[in-house]
C-alpha positions as CSV (number, residue, x, y, z in Angstrom):
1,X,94.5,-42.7,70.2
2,X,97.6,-40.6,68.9
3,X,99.8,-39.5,70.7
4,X,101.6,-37.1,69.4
5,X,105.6,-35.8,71.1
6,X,105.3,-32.3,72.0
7,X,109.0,-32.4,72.4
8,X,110.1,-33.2,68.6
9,X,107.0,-32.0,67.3
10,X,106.8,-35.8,65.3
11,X,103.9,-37.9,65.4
12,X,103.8,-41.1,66.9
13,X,102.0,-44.5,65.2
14,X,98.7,-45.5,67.2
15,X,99.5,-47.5,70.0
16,X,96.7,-49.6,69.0
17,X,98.5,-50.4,66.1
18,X,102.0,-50.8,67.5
19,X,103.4,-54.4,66.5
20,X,107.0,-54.5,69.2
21,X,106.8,-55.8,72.8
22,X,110.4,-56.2,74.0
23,X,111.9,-58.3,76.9
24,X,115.6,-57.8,77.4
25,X,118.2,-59.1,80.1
26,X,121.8,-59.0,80.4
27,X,122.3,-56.1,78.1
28,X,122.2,-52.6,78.5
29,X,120.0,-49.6,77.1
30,X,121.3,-46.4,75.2
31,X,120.8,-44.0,72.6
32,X,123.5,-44.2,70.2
33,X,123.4,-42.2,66.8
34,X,119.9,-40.5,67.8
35,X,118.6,-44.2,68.2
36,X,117.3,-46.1,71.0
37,X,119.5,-49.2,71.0
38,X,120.0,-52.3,73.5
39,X,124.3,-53.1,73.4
40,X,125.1,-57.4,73.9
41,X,128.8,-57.6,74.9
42,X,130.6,-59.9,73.0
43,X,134.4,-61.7,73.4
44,X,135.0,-59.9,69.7
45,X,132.7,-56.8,69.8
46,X,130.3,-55.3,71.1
47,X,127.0,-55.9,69.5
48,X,124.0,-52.6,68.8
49,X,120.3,-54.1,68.3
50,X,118.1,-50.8,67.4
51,X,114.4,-50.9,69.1
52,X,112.2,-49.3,67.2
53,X,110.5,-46.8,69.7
54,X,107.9,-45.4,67.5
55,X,106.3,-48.9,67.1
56,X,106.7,-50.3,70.8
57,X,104.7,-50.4,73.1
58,X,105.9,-52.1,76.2
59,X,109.7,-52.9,77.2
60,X,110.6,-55.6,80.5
61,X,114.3,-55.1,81.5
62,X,115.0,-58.6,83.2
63,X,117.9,-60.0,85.0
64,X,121.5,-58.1,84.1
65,X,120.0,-55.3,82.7
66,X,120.9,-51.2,82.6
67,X,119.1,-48.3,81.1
68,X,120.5,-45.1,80.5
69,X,118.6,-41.5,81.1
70,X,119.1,-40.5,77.5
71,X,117.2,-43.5,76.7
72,X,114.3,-43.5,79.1
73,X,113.6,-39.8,77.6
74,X,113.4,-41.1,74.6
75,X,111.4,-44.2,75.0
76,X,109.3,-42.1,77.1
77,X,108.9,-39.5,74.5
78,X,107.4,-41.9,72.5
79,X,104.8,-43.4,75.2
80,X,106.3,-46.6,75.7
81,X,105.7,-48.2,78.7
82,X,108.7,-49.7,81.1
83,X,108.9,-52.1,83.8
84,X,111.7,-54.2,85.5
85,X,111.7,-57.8,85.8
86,X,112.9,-61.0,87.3
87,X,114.1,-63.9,85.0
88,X,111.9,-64.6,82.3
89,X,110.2,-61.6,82.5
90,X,108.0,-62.3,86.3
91,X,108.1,-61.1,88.6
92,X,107.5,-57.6,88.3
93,X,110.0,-55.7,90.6
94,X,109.1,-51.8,89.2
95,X,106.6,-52.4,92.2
96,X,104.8,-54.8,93.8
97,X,101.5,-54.1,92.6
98,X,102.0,-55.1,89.0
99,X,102.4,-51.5,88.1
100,X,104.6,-49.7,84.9
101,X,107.0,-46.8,85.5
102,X,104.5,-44.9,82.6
103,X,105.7,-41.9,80.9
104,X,105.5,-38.6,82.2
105,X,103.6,-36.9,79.7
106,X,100.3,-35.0,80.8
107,X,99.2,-34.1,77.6
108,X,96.7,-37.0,77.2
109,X,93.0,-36.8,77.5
110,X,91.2,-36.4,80.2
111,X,87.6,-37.0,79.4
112,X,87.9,-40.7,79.5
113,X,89.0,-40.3,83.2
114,X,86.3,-37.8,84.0
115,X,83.7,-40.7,82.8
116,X,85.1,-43.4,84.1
117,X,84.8,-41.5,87.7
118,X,81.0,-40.6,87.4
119,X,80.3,-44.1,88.3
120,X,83.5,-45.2,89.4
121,X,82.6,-44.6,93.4
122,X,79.0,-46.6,93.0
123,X,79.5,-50.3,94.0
124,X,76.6,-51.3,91.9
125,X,77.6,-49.3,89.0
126,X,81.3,-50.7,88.9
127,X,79.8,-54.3,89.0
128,X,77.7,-53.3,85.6
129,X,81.0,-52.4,84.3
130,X,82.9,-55.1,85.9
131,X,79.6,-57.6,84.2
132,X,80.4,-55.9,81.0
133,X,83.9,-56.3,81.0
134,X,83.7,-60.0,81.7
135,X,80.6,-60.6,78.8
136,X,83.8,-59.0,76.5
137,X,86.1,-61.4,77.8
138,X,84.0,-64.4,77.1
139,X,83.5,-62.9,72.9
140,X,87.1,-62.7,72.4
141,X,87.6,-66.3,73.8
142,X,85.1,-67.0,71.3
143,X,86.5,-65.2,68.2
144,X,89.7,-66.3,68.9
145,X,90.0,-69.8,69.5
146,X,87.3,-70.2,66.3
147,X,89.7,-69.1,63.8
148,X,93.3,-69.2,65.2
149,X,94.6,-71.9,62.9
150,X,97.4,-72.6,65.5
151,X,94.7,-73.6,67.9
152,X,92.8,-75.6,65.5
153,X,95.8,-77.6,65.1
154,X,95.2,-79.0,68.4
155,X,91.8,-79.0,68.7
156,X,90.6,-75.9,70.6
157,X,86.7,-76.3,69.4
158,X,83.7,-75.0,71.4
159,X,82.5,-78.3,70.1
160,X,83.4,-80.0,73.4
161,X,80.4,-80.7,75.1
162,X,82.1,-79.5,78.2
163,X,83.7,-76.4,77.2
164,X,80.1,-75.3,75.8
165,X,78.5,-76.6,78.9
166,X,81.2,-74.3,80.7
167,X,80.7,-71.1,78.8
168,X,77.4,-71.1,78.7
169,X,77.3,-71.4,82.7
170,X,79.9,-68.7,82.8
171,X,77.5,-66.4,80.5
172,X,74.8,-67.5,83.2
173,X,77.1,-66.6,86.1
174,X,77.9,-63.2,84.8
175,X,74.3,-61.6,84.7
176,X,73.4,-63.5,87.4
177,X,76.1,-62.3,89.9
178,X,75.0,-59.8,92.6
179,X,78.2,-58.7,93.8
180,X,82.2,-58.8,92.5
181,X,83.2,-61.5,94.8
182,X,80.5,-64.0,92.8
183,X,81.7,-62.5,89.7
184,X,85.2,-63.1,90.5
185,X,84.3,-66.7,91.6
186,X,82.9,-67.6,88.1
187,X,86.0,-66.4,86.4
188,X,88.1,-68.6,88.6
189,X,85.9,-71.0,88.2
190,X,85.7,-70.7,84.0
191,X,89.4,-70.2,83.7
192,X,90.3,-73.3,86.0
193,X,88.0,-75.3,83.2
194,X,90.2,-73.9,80.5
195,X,93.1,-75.0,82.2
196,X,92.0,-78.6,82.3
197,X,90.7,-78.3,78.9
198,X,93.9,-77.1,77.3
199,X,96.3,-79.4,79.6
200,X,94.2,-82.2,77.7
201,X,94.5,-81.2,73.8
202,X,98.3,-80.8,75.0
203,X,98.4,-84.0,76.7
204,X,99.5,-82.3,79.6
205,X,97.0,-84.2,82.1
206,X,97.0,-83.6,85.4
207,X,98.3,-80.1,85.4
208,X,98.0,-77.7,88.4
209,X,98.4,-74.2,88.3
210,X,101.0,-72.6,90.5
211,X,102.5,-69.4,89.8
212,X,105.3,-70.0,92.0
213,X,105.9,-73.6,89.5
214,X,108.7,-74.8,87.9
215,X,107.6,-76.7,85.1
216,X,107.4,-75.1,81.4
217,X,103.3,-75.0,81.5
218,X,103.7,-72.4,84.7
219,X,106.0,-70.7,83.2
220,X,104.9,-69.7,80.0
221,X,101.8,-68.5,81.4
222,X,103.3,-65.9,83.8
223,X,105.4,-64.8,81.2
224,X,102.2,-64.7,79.2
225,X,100.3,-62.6,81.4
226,X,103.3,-60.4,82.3
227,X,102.9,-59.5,78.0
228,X,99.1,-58.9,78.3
229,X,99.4,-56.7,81.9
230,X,101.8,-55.0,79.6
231,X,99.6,-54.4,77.0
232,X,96.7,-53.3,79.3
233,X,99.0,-51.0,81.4
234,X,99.4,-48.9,77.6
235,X,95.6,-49.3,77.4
236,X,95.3,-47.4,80.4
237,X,97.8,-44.9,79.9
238,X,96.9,-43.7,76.7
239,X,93.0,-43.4,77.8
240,X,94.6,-41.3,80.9
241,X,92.9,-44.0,83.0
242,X,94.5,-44.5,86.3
243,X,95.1,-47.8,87.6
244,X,93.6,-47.9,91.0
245,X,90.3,-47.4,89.9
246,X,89.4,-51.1,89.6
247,X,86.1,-52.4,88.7
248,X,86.5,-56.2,89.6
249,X,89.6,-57.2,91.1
250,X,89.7,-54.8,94.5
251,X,90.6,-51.4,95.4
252,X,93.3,-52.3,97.9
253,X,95.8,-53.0,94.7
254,X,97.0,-49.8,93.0
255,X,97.3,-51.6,89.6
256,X,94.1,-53.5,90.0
257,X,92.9,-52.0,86.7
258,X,95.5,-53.5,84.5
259,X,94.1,-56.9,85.8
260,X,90.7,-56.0,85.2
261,X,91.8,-55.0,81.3
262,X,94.2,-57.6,80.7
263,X,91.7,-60.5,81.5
264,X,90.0,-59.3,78.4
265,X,92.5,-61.4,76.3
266,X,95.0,-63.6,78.9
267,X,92.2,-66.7,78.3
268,X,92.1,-66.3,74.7
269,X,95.6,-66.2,73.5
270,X,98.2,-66.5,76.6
271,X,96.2,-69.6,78.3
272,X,96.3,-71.8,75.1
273,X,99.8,-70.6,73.4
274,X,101.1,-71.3,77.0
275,X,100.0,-74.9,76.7
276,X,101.2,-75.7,73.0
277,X,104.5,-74.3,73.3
278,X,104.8,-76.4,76.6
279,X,104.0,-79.3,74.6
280,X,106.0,-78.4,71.7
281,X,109.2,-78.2,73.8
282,X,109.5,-74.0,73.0
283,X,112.0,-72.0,74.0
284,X,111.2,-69.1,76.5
285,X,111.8,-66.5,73.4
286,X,109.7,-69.0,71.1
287,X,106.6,-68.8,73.4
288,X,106.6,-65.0,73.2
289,X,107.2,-64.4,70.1
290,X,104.2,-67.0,69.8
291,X,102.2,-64.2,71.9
292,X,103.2,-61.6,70.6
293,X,102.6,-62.7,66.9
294,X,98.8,-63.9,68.3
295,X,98.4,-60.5,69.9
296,X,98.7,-58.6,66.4
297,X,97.4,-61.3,64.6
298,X,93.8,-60.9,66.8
299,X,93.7,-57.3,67.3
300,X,94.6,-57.8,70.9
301,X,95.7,-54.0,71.9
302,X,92.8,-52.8,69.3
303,X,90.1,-54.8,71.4
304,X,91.3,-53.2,74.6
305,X,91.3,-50.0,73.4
306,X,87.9,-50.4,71.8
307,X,86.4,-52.6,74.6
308,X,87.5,-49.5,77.3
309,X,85.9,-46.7,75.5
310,X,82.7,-48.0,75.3
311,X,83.0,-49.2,78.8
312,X,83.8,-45.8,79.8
313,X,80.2,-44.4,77.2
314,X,78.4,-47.1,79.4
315,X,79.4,-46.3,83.0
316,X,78.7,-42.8,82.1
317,X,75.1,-43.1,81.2
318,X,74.4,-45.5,84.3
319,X,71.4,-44.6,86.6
């Protein structure tokens, strides 16, 4: 999905293929020399860091942070998606809804949209899709955690008798499920077994999750998930997908859709690297480089992208 700047006239990489999420704080955001550049104050000097706009796709301004206009053109010229954050990069304070001030540009394509909608506003088509979506979620978890060498270090194997007895309920529950509240149950229900699972290899027993918590764990996973709802949001955009139109996680939350597309990959790669770098003592900037470096490493934004488009050839075709 190019995009390409009508404004320059340059082309931009694929945002599938884009390697730089950013999270700043207590800087601030300009364009110096024709660059897009993020200025630390220093007692010597001030101090430039250049982003790389052609090659990013999301950017979280946290705590003590300032963005110029000049620079939002230009990082908006190049599709990258913006949000403002709390500390640590959660909560989301652009709006409430977990929703991305998106770039401005209505030059993107509009068929995808125009599928999505022809069965959008059928309950029983948008669970298909919703089914579909989750059977995707459930390969990548797969993929992933059987050849990520990180994980293997600590053990993530479908060999546990557990975890298999888990998935393969979770496969069960998915086709079996007559309506989204069930399907949403037997995500919970998966994901709460992944929890435990991973709080184990990490000797981390006993964990609970809390999204409000304070210990590392908790942390790392909003973070985590703040990175993949990133991710997602650019998904969407590209594709010209709007996030309201959710299949699975309700239509009374306007960026319900980023949830949906996110979940595609949080369980695979946020939920585990969340755990080992809690048990490895890492720095907040150490766990997302961690991500990050697991997103490219797997194809993360590629699977989206891919996963979406033939979501969108499905719903399309439903009777």
């Amino acid at each position: 999905m190019s995009i390409v700047d009508i404004y320059s006239g340059k082309k931009e990489i694929l945002h599938s293929k884009r390697a730089n999420i950013y999270y700043l704080e207590h800087c601030r955001v300009l364009v110096k020399g024709g660059r897009v550049v993020f200025l630390t104050p220093s007692e010597k000097e001030n101090q430039y860091w250049n982003i790389p706009v052609a090659n990013t796709t999301v950017i979280l301004l946290g705590t003590g942070t300032s963005i110029t206009q000049a620079a939002v053109r230009e990082l908006c010229g190049s599709g990258v998606m913006m949000g403002f954050s709390g500390g640590g990069g959660t909560p989301l304070l652009a709006a409430t809804e977990v929703e991305w001030l998106s770039p401005q540009s209505e030059y993107r394509p509009t068929e995808y949209l125009q599928s999505w909608l022809k069965f959008w506003f059928d309950a029983n088509k948008r669970l298909t899709i919703a089914q579909f979506l989750q059977r995707k979620r459930l390969v990548f978890l797969q993929r992933v955690w059987s050849k990520d060498r990180e994980l293997r270090k600590y053990d993530f194997s479908f060999d546990d008798y557990a975890l298999e007895k888990a998935l393969k309920r979770s496969q069960q529950d998915i086709e079996r499920a007559t309506d989204v509240t069930k399907l949403l149950q037997a995500e919970a229900r998966l994901t709460k077994i992944l929890y435990k699972f991973a709080a184990n290899r990490t000797s981390q027993n006993g964990f609970t999750r809390m999204h409000d918590g304070v210990d590392q764990a908790n942390a790392f996973l909003n973070h985590g998930n703040y990175l993949a709802y990133g991710l997602a949001a650019t998904c969407l955009w590209v594709l010209g997908i709007p996030h309201g139109f959710a299949v699975m996680h309700g239509k009374t939350r306007r960026g319900a859709l980023v949830f949906d597309v996110a979940d595609l990959v949080k369980d695979a790669i946020v939920l585990p690297m969340a755990f080992i770098a809690s048990e490895q003592g890492a720095k907040e900037q150490e766990f997302r480089q961690m991500c990050l470096q697991s997103f490219t490493q797997h194809g993360a934004l590629d699977f989206m992208f891919d996963v979406m488009k033939e979501a969108v050839q499905r719903g399309a075709v439903l009777e």
